[in-house]
C-alpha positions in Angstrom: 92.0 93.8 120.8 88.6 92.2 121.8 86.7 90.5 119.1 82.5 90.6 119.9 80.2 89.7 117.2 77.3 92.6 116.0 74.5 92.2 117.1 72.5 92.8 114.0 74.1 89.7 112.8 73.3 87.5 115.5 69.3 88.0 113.6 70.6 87.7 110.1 73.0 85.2 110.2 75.8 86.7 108.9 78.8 86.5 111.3 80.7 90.1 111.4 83.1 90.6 113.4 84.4 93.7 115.1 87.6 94.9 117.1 87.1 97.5 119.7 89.6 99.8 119.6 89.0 103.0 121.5 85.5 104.5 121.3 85.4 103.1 117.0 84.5 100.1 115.7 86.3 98.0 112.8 84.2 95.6 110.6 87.3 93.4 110.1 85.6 91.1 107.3 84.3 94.0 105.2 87.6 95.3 105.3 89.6 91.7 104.5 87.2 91.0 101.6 88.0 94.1 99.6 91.5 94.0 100.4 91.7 90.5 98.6 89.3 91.1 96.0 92.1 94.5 95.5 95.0 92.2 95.5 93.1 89.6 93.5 92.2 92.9 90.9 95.9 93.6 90.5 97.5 90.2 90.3 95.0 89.3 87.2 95.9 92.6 85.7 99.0 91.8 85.5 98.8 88.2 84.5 96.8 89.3 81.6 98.9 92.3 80.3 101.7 89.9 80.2 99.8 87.2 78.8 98.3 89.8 76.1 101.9 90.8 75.3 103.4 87.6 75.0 100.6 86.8 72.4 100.9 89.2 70.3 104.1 88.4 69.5 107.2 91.4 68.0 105.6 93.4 65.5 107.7 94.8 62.7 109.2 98.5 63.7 107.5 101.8 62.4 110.3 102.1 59.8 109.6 99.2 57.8 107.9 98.7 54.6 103.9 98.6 54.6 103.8 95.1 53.0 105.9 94.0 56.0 103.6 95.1 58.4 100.4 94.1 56.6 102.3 90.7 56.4 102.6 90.8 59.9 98.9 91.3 60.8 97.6 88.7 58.3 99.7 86.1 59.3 99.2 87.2 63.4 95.7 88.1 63.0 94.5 85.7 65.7 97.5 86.6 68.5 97.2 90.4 67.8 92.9 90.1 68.2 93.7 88.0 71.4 96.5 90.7 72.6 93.3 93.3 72.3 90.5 91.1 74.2 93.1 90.5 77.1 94.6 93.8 76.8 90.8 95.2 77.3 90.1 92.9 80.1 93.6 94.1 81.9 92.5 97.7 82.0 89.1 96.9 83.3 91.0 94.8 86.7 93.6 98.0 86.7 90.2 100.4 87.3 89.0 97.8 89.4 92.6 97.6 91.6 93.0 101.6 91.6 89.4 101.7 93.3 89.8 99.1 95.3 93.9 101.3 96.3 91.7 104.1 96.6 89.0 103.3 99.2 91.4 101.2 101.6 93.4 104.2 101.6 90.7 106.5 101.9 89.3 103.8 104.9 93.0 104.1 106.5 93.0 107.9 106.4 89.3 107.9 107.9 90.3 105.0 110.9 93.4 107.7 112.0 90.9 110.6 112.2 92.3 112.3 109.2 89.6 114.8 107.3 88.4 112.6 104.4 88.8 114.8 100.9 84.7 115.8 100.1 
């Protein structure tokens, strides 16, 4: 593979590179940047689920008395608030990873000539 620079970035500044392969053209630092910012999406996902969960603490089981478990969540009240703030912040980098899985994987399928689902 041949790397040329684009010639709309030699005016703006910007460097972008692209690979010639065949008759297409791959911007290779579009693509790299949303890979890691995908990979960067999942690995704080799962950082902070496990973080949330390790906060939280064991909460008493289903089967045990009410004053238990109100025990429980006056005496945790700061780990099990902290467990919902990180929990909340996880699912927003899982939505953020799935769409970043999504669109490489729909930008793979598109590069091999595949029909793109409309």
């Amino acid at each position: 593979m041949v790397g040329v620079r684009d010639a709309r970035s030699e005016k703006g500044g910007g460097a972008r590179w692209q690979h010639k392969r065949g008759k297409r053209q791959i911007l290779v630092a579009h693509v790299w940047t949303w890979a890691r910012l995908t990979a960067a999406a999942g690995i704080t996902f799962v950082v902070l689920a496990v973080a949330g969960f390790v906060v939280r603490g064991v909460p008493p089981s289903p089967g045990e008395p009410l004053a238990d478990a109100r025990a429980y969540y006056v005496d945790h009240r700061i780990g099990v608030l902290t467990f919902v703030f990180l929990d909340c912040l996880a699912m927003f980098r899982l939505v953020a990873f799935a769409a970043g899985l999504g669109g490489s994987w729909r930008g793979a399928a598109v590069s091999r000539g595949a029909s793109s689902p409309a």
